[in-house]
NUVEX-171399 format. One record per residue: z, x, y of N, C-alpha, C in turn; residue in three letters. Coordinates in pm, whole numbers, plus 50000, padded with zeros to 5 digits. Layout:
ZXYZXYZXYALA/...
***
This chain:
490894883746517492184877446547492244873946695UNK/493024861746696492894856046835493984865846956UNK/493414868747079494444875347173495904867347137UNK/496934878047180498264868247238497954861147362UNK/499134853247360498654847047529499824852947610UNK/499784859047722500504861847757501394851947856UNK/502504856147873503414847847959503194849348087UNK/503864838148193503034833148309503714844548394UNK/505004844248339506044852148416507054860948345UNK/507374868748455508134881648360509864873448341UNK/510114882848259511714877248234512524882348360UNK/513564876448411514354878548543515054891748482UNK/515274890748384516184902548331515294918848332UNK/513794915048326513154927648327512724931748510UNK/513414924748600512944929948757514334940948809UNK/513464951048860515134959848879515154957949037UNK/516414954149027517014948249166517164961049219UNK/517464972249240517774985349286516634991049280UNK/515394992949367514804999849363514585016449399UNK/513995026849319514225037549360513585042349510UNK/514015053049541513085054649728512055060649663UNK/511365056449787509805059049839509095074449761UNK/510295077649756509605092649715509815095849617UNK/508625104649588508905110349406510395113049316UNK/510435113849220511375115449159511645129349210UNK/512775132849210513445145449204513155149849065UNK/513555165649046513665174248937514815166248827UNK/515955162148959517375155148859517185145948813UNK/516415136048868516485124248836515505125748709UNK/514355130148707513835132648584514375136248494UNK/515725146148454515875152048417516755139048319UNK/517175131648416518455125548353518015118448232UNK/516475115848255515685102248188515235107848070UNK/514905126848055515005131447963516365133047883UNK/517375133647914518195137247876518685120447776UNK/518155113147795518635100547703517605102847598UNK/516375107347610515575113147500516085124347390UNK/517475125247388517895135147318518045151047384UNK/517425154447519517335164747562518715171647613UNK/519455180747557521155187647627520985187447787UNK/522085190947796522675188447931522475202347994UNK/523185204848123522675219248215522735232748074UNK/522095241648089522105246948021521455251647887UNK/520275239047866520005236947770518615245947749UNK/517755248647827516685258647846517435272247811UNK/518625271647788519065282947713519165287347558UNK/519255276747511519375272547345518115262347340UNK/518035266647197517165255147147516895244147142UNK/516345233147138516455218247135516825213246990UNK/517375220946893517765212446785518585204746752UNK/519315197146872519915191646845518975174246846UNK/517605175946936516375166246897516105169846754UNK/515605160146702514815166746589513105166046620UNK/512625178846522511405181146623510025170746587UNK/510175164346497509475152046543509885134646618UNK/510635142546659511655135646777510605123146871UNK/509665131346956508635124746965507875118746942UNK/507485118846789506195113646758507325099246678UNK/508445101146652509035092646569509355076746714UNK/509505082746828509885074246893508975060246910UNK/509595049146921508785037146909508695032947081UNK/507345039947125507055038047260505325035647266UNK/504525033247361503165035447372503055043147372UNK/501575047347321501335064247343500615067947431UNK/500775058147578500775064147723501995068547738UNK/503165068247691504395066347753504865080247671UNK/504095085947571504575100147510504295110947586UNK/503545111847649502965121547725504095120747867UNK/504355113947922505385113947980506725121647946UNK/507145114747806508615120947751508015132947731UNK/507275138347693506545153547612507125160947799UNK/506215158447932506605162648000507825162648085UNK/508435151648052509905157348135510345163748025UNK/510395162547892511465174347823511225185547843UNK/509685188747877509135203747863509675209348026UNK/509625201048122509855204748252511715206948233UNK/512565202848158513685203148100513825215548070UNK/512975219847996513545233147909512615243948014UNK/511905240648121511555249748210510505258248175UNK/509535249348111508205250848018507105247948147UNK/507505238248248506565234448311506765233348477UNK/506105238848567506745238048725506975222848787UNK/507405223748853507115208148970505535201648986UNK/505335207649045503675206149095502525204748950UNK/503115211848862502525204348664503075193848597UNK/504215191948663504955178148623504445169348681UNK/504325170448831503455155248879502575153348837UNK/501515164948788500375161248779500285151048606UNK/501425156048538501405153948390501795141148400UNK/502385132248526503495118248507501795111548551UNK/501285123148678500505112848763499035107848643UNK/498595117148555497955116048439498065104548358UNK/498865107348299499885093848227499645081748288UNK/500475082848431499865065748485498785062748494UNK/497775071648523496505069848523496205064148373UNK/496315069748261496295066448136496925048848124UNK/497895044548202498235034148158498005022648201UNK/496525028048365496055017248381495025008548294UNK/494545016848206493495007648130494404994748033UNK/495524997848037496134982447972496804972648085UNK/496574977248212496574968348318496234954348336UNK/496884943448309496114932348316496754923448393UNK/496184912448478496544897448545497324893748499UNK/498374893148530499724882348472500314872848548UNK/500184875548696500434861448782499064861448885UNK/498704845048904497654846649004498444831249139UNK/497994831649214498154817849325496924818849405UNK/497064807549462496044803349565496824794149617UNK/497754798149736498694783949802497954784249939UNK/496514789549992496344790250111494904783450152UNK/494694770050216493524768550272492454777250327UNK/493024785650349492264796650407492394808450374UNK/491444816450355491394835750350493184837250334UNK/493524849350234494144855550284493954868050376UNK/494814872550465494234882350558495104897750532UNK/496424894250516497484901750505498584905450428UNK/499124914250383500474915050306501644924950307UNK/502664922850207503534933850230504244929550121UNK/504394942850063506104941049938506914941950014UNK/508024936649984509414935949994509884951249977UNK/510504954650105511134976850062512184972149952UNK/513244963649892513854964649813513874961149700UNK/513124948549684512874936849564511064938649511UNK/511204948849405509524950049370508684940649281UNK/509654928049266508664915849227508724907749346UNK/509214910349492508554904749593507764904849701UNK/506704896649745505414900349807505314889449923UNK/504854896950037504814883250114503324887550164UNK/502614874250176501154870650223500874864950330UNK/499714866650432500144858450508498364856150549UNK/498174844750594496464833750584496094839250710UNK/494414833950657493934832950818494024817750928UNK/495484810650854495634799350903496834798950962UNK/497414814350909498714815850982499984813250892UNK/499544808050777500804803850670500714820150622UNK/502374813750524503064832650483503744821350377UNK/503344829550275503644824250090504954837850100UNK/505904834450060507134845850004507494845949854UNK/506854854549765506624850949663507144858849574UNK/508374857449481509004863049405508634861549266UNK/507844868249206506994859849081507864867948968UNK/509004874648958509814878148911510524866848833UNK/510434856648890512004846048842510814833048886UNK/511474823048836510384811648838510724797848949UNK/511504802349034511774796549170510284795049232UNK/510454783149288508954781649349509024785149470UNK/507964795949501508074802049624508194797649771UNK/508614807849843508874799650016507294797450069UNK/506914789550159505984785950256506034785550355UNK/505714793450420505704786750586504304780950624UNK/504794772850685503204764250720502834773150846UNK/501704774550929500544785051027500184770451078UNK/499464771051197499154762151326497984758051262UNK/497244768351098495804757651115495034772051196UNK/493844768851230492474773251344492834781751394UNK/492824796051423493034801951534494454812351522UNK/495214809851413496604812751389496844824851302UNK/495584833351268495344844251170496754855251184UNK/497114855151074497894870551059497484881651031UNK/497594887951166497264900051109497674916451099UNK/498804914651102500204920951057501384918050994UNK/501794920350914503144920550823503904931350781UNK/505004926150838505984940050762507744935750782UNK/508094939550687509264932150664510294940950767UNK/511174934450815511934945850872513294953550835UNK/512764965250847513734970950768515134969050777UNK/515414969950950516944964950963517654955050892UNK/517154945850835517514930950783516204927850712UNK/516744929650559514744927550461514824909550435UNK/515774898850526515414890050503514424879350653UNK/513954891050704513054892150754511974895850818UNK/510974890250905509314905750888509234899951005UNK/508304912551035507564905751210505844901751198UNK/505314900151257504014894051253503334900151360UNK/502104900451350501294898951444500254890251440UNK/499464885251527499004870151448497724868551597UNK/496494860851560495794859851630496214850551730UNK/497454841351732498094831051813498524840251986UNK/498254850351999498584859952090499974866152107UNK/500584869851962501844869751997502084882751844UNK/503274891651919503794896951816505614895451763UNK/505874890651680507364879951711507704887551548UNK/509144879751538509864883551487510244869951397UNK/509874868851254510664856851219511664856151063UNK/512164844951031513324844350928512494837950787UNK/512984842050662512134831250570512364816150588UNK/512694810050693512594796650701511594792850799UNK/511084804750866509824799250947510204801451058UNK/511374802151093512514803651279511694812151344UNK/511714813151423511504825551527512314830951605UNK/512414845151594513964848051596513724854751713UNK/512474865351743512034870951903510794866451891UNK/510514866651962508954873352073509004885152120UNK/508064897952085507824911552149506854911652200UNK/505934905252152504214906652319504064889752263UNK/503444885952405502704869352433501924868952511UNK/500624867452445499514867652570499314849552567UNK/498984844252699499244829852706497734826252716UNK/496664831452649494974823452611494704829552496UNK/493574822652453493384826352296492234838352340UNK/492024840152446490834852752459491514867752426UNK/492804871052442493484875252348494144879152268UNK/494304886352182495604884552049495864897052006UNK/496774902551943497264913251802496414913251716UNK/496344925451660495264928651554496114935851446UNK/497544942751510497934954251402499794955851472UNK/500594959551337501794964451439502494974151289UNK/503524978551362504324984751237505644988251299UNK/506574993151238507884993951273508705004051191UNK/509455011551270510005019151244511835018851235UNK/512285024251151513965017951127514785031951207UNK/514525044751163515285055351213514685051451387UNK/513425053851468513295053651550513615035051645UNK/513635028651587514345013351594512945010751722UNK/511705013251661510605007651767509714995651676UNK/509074990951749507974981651737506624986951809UNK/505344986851725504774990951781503364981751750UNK/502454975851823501784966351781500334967751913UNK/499124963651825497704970751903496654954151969UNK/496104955552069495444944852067494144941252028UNK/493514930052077492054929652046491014937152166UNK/491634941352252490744952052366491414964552335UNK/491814967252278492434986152248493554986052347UNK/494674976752371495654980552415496564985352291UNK/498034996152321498704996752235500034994852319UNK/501194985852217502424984852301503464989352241UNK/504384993652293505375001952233506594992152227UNK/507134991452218508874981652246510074985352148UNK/511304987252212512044988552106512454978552048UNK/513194975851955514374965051855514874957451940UNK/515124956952055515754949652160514394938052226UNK/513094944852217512244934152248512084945652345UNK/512514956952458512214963652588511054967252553UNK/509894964452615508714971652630508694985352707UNK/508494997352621508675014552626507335012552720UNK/506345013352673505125011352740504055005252697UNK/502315003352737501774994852753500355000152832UNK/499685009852691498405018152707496935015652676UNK/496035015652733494595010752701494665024052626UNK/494255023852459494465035952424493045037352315UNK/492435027152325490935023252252490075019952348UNK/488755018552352487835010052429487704998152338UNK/487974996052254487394981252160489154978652088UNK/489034968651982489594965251956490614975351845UNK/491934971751840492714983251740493134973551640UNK/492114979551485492784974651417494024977751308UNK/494364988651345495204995451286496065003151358UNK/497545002051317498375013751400499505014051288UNK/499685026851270500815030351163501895044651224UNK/502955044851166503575055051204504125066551100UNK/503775077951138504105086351027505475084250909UNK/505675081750823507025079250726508185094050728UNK/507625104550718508245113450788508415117950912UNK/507685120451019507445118951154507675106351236UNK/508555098951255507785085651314507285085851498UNK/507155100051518507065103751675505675106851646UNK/505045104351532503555107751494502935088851495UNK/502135084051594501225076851569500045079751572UNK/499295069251461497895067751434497475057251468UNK/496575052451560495385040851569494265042451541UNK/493265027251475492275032251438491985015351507UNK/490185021751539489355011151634488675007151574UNK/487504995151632486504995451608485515006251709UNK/485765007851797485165019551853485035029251801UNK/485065032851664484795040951608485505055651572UNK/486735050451636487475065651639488655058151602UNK/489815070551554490805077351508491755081951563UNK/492525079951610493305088651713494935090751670UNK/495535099951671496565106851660497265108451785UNK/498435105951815499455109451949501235109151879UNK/501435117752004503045116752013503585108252094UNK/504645102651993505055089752091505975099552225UNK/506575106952188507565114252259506755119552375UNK/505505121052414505045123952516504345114452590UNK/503925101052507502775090352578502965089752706UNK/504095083652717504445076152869504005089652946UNK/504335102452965503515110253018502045116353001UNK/501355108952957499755106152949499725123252846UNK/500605128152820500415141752749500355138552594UNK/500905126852540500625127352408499735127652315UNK/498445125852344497085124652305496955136552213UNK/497335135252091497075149352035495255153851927UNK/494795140151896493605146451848492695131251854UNK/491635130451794490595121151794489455124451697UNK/489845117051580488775116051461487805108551468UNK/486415113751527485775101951527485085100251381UNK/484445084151351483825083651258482405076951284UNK/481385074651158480115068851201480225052951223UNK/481165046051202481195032651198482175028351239UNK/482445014151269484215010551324484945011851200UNK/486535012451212487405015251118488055006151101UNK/488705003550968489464991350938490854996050935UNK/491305008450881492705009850862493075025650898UNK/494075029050894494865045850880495925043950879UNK/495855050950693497515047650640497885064650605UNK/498515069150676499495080450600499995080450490UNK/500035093150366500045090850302502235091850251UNK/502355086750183504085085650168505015095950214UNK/504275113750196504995122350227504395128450404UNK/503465116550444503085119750551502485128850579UNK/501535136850489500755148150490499675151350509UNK/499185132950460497465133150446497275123450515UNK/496225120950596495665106950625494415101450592UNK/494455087450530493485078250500492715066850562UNK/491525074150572491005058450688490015049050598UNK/489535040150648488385035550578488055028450657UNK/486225028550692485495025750790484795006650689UNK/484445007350794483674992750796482454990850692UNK/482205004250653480045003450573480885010750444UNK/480645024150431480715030550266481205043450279UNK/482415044650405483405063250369484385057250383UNK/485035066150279487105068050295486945081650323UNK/487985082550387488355097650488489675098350442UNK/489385112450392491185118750380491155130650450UNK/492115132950570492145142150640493965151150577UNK/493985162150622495075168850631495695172350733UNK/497325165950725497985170550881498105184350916UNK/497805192550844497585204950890496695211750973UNK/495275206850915494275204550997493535195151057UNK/494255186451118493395170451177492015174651201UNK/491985183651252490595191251356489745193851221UNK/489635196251090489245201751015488235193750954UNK/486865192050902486005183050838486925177050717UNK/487145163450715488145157650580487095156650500UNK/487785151350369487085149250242486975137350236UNK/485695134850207485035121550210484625116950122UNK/484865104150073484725096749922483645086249969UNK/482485089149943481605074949997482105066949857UNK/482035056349957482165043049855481645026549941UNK/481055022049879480825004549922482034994650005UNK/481984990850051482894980450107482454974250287UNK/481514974350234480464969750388481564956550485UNK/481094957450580482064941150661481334933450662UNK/482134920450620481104910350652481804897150735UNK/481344892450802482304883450899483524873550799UNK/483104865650745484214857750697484794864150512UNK/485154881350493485734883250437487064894150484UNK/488014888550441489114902350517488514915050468UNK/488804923650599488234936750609488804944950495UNK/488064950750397488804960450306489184976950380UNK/490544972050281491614987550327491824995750187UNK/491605007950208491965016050109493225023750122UNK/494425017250046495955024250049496385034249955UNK/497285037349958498395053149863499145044149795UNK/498985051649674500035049549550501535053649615UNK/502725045949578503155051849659504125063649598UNK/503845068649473504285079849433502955092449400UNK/502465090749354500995099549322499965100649463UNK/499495106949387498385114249534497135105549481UNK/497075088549486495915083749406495785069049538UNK/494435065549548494055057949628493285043149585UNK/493705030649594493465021949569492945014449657UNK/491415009549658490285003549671489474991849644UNK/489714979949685488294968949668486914973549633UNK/485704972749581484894975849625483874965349622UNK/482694965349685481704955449740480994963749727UNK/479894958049595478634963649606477844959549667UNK/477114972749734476204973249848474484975149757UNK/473214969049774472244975849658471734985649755UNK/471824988349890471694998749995472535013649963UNK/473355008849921474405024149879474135032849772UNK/473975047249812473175058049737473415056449578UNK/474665056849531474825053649442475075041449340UNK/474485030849422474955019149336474065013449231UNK/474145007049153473454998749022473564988349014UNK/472624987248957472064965748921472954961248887UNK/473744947948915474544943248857475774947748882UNK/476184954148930477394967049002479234956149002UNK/479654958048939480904950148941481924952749050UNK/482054941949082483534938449197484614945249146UNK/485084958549153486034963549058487384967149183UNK/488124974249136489544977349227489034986449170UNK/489195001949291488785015449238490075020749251UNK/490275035649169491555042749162490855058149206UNK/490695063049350490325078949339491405087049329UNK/491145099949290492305110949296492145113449479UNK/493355116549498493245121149628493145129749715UNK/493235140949596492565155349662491085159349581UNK/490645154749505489145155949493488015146749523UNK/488665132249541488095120549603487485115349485UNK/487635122049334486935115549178487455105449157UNK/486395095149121486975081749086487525083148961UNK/489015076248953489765083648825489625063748701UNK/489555058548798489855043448679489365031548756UNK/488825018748737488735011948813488524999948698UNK/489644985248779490244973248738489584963748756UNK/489384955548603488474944648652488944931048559UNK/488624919948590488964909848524487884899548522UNK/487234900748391486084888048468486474873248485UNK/487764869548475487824857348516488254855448655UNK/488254866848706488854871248863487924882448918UNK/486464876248944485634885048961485074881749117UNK/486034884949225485574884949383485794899449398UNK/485934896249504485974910949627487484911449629UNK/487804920049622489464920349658489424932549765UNK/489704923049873490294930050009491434941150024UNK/492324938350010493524944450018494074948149850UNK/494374958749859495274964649734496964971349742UNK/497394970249686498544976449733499334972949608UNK/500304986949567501324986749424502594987949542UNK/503374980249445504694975149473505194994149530UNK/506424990749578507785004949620507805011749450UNK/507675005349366508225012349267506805021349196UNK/505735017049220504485021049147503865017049123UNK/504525006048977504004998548879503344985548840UNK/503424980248996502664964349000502014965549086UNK/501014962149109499414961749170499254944849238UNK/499224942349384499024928349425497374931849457UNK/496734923349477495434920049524495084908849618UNK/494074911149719493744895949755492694896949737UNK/492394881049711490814880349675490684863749722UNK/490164866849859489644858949915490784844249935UNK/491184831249882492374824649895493364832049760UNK/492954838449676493924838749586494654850749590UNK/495924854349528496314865449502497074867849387UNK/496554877849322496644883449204497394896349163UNK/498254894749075499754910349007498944913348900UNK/498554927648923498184931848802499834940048743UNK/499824941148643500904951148563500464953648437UNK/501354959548337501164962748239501444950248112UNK/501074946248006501494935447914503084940447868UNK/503504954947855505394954247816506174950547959UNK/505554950448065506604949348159506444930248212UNK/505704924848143505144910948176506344906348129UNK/
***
């Protein structure tokens, strides 16, 4: 029998405008979602569940990824199961429900590489992209409005930072090989300028931003790092690499915790609260190769780097100083592909990966597929990995929406939503 075909786009009615926060479900909130499953109200781990009937479960008309779920919040309900067995039982499950993961929207609106991206913090069918030509696609593939464009200078105009800003999510700041880290509107405006270097010798590589601490913080192509607040005031203005920084992030719980990562080969950790007095320097991870990224992980506990040749590094903020756990994996650099980054789920302790087979890499095989890898994140086991052969490149960048459940990709000009076929 012939496949269905699936639809291009999801129904407007299935995108939830209210997205939940960043962080795991609570005990309550789970609780509530059991509780439409038939499960009683406070109290109910006291008496029996007969007021379910006990093939309650198996009668329900759901996937049977999606039972194992209800099985564990009711059981965590009746106080059958702890916190820390519940995540693991939801984080299982999703894992289970990537193998029906498939392509449901793809584009290619960009002459050139994509380099960069970012979901939208509120709207999780929206994604913004941005070229190595300097254009930024705003792309709501939720609803069938044809997406925003901003046109890029062309040559020389690479983005290579995005992030929406939190103060106002109807717009992001940039950092961009044009020598400038600015501030703009979805119509293309430019609303500030926070750094302008006036020659193309050189530019921004990385920035991020913080809403409680109201900073900007953005790295160059010689290892400068600049601080500035919301106002545009430049805090300060530190050679804090010998080479270039391509990464700078700020802790999500901490934001007085920054991370940069070089090509010089190191890692570095500081307090913003001490820089300006040359005291903040709090540690230095070095690695064997230059680094492409360091992303903290959502509850700010763990950190993830990934170097240029074949390691991901997960360190613990407990012990920065401590040997991390290391996931070799493929993803070599090569000049004209965006550098692959390995990011956090942003509810589970699970890590999402490009990979590029290397036939140099200890473990690789003939024929070795371009896959999106899924590791666990405290054993570094590869738990699932996504493939499409009609979408068979390198995919650079990975990253699932605020909510979990949608997966963007870039792959080279195109970019690709993976999700599930019920939520299409």
């Amino acid at each position: 029998m012939a496949p269905k075909k699936r639809p291009e786009t999801r129904k407007t009615s299935e995108v939830a405008l209210h997205p939940r926060s960043k962080r795991s479900r609570s005990p309550g909130e789970l609780e509530h979602e059991a509780k439409k499953l038939c499960v009683k109200g406070p109290g109910s781990s006291r008496r029996s569940d007969s007021g379910c009937p006990r093939e309650g479960l198996a009668s329900l008309q759901v996937p049977p990824h999606c039972r194992s779920i209800i099985r564990a919040l009711h059981h965590h309900k009746l106080g059958r199961t702890t916190w820390p067995s519940l995540q693991q039982d939801l984080q299982q499950s999703f894992l289970n429900s990537l193998a029906s993961y498939r392509i449901f929207q793809k584009a290619a609106p960009f002459d050139r590489r994509a380099t960069s991206m970012a979901w939208h913090p509120t709207n999780p069918s929206t994604l913004a992209v941005g070229s190595k030509g300097g254009d930024i696609l705003l792309w709501n593939f939720g609803i069938k409005d044809k997406p925003t464009f901003i046109k890029g200078i062309g040559a020389g105009g690479s983005i290579t930072g995005l992030k929406f800003n939190p103060l106002n999510t109807d717009q992001f700041f940039i950092s961009s090989m044009e020598g400038t880290t600015r501030l703009q509107d979805f119509k293309g405006n430019i609303l500030q300028v926070y750094t302008s270097y006036g020659t193309c010798n050189f530019w921004f590589c990385s920035l991020d931003v913080s809403a409680e601490r109201r900073v900007v913080v953005t790295g160059d192509n010689v290892g400068h790092v600049v601080l500035l607040n919301m106002d545009g005031k430049e805090l300060w203005n530190l050679r804090m690499h010998k080479k270039k920084v391509t990464h700078v992030a700020l802790n999500p719980c901490s934001d007085w915790c920054l991370v940069t990562a070089s090509v010089d080969q190191t890692v570095k950790i500081w307090d913003l609260r001490q820089v300006k007095g040359k005291s903040g320097f709090l540690y230095s991870l070095p690695h064997r190769h230059p680094v492409n990224s360091a992303h903290f992980s959502p509850d700010g506990v763990r950190l993830l780097t990934t170097d240029q040749k074949s390691e991901i590094r997960v360190y613990s903020a407990s012990q920065w100083d401590r040997p991390p756990n290391l996931i070799p994996h493929p993803h070599r650099h090569f000049q004209h592909l965006t550098p692959i980054k390995a990011a956090w789920h942003p509810r589970y302790n699970l890590i999402v990966v490009g990979r590029y087979p290397d036939p140099n890499f200890k473990s690789g095989t003939r024929h070795e597929l371009r896959t999106i890898d899924v590791f666990d994140g405290s054993s570094g086991k590869l738990m699932h990995q996504l493939y499409d052969p009609e979408s068979s490149g390198i995919s650079s960048l990975n990253e699932f929406n605020p909510m979990g459940d949608t997966l963007a990709s870039v792959m080279g000009y195109r970019i690709l939503i993976w999700s599930q076929p019920e939520r299409m």
